[in-house]
N, C-alpha and C positions, 0 to 999 in steps of 0.2 A: 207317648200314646195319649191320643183324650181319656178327658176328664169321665164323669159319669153326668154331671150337668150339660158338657159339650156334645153329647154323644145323644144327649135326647131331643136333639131340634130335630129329629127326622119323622115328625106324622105319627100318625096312632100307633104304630109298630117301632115296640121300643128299640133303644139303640145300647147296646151294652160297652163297657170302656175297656172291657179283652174279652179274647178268645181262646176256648179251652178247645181243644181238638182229642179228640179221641185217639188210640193209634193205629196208626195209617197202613190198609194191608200193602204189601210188600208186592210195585206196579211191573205186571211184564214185560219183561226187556225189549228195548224197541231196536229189532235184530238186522231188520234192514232199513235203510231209508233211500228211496229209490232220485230221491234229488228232487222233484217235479214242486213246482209251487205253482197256485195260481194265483191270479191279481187285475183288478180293474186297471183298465188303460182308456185313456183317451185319444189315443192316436191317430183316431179315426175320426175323430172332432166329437168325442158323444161316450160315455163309457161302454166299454164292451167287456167282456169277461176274456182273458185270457190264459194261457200257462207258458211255462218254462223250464226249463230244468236249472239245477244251481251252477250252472257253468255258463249259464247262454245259451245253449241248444235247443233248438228243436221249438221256437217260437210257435205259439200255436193260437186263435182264435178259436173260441169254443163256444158261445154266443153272444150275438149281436140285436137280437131281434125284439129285445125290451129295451127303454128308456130308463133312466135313472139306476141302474145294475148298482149295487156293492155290498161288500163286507161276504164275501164267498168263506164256505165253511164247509170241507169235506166233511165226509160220512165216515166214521172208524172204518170201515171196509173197504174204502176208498171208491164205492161203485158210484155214489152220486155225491153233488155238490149243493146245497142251500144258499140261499143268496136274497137280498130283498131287492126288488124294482117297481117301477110305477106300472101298474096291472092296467091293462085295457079294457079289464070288466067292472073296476070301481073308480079308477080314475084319482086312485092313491094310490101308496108304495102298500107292497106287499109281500108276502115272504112267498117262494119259488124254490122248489127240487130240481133236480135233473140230474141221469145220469151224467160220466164226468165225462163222457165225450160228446156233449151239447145237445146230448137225444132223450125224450120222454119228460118234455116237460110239463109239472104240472102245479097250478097255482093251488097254494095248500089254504092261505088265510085270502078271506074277500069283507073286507070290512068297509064302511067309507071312512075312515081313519088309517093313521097310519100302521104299520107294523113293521117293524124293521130290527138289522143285524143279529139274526137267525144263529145257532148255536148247538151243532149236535152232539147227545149226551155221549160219555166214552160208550155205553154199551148200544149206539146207534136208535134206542127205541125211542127217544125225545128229544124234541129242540128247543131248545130257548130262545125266545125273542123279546122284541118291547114292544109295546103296542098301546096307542094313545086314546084310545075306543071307549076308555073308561074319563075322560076327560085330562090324564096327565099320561106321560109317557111313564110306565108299569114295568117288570119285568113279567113273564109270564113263560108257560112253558104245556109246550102239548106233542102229542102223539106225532110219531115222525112221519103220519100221513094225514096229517093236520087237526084231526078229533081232539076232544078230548080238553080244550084250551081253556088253561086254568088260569089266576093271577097268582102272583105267587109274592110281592111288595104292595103296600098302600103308604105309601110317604108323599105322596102329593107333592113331590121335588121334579124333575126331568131327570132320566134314568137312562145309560145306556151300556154297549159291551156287557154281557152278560160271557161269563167265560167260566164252563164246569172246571171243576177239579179231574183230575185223570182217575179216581176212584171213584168218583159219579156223586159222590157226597156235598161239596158242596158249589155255589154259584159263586163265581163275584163278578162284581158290577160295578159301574162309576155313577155317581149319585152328585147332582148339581143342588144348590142351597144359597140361594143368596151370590147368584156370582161364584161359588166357593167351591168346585169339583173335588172329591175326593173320592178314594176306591173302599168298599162294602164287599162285605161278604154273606152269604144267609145259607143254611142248610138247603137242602134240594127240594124239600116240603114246603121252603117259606119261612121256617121257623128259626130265632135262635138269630137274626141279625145282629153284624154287628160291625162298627167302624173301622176300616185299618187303617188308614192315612187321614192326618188332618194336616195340612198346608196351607196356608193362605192362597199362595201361585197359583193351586190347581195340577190334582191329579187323575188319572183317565187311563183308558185303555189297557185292563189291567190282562196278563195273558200267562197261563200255570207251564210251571216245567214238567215233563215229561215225569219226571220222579214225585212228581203231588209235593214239593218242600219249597218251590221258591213260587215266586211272583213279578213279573216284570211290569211295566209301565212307564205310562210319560208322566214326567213332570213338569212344570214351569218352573222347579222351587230356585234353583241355578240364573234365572235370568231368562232363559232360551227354554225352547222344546226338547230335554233329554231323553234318554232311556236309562229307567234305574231299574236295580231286582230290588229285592228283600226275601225275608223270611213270609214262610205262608200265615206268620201270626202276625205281620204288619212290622214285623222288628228290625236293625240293620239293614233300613237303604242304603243302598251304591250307586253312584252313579256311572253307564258304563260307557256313555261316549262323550261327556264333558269337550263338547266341543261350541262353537257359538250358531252352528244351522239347528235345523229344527229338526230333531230327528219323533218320529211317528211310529204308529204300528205295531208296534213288535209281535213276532213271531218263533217262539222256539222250534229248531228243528224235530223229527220225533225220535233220532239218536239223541237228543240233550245239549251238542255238540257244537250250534251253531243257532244266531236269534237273526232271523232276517227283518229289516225294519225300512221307512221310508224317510228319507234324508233331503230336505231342503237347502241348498246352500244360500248364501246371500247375495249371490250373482245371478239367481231366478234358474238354476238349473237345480237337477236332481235324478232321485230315482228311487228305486230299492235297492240294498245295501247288505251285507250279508257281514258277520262280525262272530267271533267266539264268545262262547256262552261270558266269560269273562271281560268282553269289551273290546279283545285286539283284534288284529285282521283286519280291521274293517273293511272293505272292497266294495265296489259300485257292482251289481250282477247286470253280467252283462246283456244287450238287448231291451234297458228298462231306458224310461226316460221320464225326465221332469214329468208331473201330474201321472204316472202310475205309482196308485197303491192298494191296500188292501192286503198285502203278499199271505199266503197260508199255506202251510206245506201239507204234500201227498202225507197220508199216513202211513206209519211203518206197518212193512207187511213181515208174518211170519213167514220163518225159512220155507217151511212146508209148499207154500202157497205160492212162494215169490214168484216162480214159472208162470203160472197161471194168473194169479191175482196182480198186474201191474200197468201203469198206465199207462196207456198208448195213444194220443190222440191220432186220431185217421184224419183230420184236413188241415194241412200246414199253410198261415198264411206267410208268403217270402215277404220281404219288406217289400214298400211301394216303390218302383222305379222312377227315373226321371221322367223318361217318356209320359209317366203317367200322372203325375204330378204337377211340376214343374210348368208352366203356362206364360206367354210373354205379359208382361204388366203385372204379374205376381206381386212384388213386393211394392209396388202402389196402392192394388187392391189391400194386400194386408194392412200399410199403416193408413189407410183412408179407414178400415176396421176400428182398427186401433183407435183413432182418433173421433171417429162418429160415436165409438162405445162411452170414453167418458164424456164426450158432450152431452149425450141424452141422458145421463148419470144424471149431470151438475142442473141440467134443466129440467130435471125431475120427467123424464120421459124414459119412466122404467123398464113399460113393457116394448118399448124400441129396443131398450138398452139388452134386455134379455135376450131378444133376436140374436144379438152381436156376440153373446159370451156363452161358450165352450165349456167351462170348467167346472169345478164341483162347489156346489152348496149346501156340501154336508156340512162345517162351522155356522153358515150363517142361519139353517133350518136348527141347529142346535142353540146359536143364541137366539130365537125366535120359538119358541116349542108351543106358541100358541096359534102361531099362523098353519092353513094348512101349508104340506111340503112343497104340493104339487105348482102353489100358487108364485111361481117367481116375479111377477108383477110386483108382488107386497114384499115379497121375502128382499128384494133390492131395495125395494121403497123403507123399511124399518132399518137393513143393513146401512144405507145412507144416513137416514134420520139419527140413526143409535152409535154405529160401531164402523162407520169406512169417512175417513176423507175424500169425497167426492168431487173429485177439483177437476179445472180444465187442464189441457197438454200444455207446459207452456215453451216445450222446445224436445223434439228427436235429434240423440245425442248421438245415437250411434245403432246401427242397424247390423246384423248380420244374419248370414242365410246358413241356417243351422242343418237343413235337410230340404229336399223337394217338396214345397209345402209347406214349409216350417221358417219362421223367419224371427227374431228375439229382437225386439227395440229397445235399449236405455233412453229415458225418460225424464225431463223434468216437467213437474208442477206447478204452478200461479197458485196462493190461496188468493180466500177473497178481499184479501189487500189490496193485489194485484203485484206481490211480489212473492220471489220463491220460496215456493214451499221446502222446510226441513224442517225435517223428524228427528227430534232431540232421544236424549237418552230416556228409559222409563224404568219402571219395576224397579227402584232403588240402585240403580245404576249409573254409573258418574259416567264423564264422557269417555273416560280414556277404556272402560269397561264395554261402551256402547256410543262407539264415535256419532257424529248426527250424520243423517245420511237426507241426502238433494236426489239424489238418483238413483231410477228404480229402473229394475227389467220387467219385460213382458214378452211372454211366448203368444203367437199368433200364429195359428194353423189352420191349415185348408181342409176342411171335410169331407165325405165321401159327392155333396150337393155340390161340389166345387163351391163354397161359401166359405172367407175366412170369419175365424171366431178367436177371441182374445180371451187366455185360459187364464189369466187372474184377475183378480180381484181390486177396487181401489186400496189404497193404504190403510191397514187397521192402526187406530189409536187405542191403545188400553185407556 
């Protein structure tokens, strides 16, 4: 556990080296769980908000109609969904209601700053969010029809995942310092902060079990993106999928039962993944695909209710057909994508490059927390300058046609030698732990403009 010297690098709001917890009232049993999750997807070439059920079923689109959509966070009641996106009335992200079947939407924060991964209290009457309107990304939290918006940290750090306790008591959040993420917790007032994890690696995304006693999260401490729990005092991490992808997100079921999470593999595929609260199972859910994430389950509904209170979306979209996809010259247009995107990379021609790319810039707006969000001109221009190997293509190794629309190239690189680029081993890791790798994939897909766009990113270098 940190020290009490270690624990006060966090800003005028002290940092204490444990946590006494009061005792915990005794949480209502989460009696149904109706399966349904939802999750950002870019299938469409663009994030869209979607759901699913935990089997695959019943894919559903539930809106499309904002830019930059993520981090959806149902309502204890299950009737509406919070989410942040880039708002048309300030031209930043912003935090967003809606009931959960895509109707009555209404924009609750209108700042020209940002606000973002919205957070509703168990008893539905407040959300928490972060919001950088104070000059640093803050945690803050206000009335669940937007009144009311209070700050609730002053650590002058970047701050984000704000994630209530199931008793409503307390918040935790992941707090950045130097490079150095780790997960925080602070009473529901503000007060009474205090450190749980200190890792060099970097830890994040911290998300409560059902029963208010554990706490899950990522870590880097392993090498890789894991998913670990612990205790709610910071004590006994585990690691629960000790494997070498990156695993993201986590999600507890609201039976306790099950922690659905997003899974990177090192072949450029992926998805959402669904695994027992203790790490086994794992399973890929089906209907997800590389770049969907975000996953968050329906709420458990009481027996009483289940009839009446459960989610039904009313407009299913079917997958895309060939017919309607599919186009002669396809996979030339894609790797001419492909290949035009890191050129205007390497030649610093960012706001071309943006045109070309698909994918999410939630890491790079997160190592960037001063630029604004919405500006991805600068946000690739710092990613380059700071944190991507920007190099040209210097050989398509291998191509396939993954779906109608969808096409994955393996990759190699030129640096600026002029000879190939590889990625040696890092984070204190030998080769035989992290062999060097020459070849990278990339998913490129066709959007709703008929335009392809390349959903990742150049090569990060720690």
């Amino acid at each position: 556990m940190p020290t009490a010297e270690s624990a006060s690098r966090c800003g005028s709001q002290p940092v204490t080296a444990t946590i006494a917890l009061s005792p915990l009232a005794t949480p209502t049993p989460a009696v149904v769980n109706t399966g349904w999750l939802a999750f950002v997807s870019e299938r469409d070439g663009y994030p869209v908000l979607y759901a699913v059920k935990s089997d695959g079923s019943g894919l559903t689109k539930l809106i499309d109609s904002l830019t930059g959509i993520g981090h959806p966070s149902w309502s204890p009641d299950g009737k509406k969904i919070a989410f942040h996106a880039y708002s048309p009335n300030d031209g930043a992200w912003d935090i967003f209601v809606m009931n959960s079947d895509g109707s009555g939407l209404i924009n609750l924060t209108r700042h020209p700053a940002a606000d973002f991964d919205p957070a509703w209290s168990p008893d539905g009457q407040r959300i928490a969010f972060v919001s950088s309107h104070d000059a640093q990304a803050e945690i803050y939290v206000m009335n669940a029809d937007g009144s009311a918006q209070t700050r609730l940290t002053r650590n002058n750090i970047w701050q984000s995942d704000p994630a209530w306790s199931p008793d409503g008591r307390h918040i935790a959040f992941h707090a950045e310092e130097d490079g150095d993420p780790d997960i925080y917790l602070i009473n529901a007032d503000g007060t009474g902060q205090t450190q749980l994890t200190e890792d060099p690696a970097g830890d994040s995304s911290p998300a409560w079990s059902p029963d208010d006693t554990k706490i899950t999260f990522v870590s880097d401490r392993d090498s890789d993106g894991d998913i670990f729990v612990m205790n709610a005092d910071g004590s006994n991490p585990v690691n629960l999928t000790q494997d070498s992808a990156w695993d993201l997100a986590p999600a507890w079921s609201p039976d306790a039962r099950k922690i659905a999470f997003v899974k990177l593999l090192s072949d450029g595929s992926g998805g959402i993944f669904l695994m027992g609260a203790d790490g086994s199972d794992q399973i890929k859910l089906a209907n997800t695909l590389e770049g969907d994430r975000y996953p968050v389950w329906y709420p458990a509904v009481d027996p009483g209710l289940a009839i009446t209170l459960s989610f039904g979306p009313t407009v299913t979209a079917p997958p895309p057909t060939a017919e309607v996809l599919a186009q002669p010259g396809d996979e030339k247009r894609a790797q001419e994508a492909l290949l035009n995107f890191f050129e205007f990379l390497h030649n610093e021609q960012y706001a071309e490059a943006a045109q070309l790319y698909g994918g999410d810039y939630t890491n790079v707006i997160n190592n960037n927390p001063t630029l604004d969000p919405q500006d991805q001109t600068a946000l690739l221009r710092n990613a380059c300058t700071y944190h991507l190997q920007c190099l040209r293509v210097k050989n398509v190794v291998k191509v396939e046609r993954i779906s109608p629309g969808e096409y994955q190239f393996t990759v190699e690189f030129v640096n600026n030698a002029g000879v190939l680029f590889v990625l040696g081993p890092c984070c204190g890791a030998d080769a035989t732990q992290m062999p060097p790798q020459s070849q990278f994939v990339y998913a490129v897909v066709k959007g709703g403009d008929g335009r392809f766009r390349v959903m990742g990113l150049p090569v990060y270098v720690p």
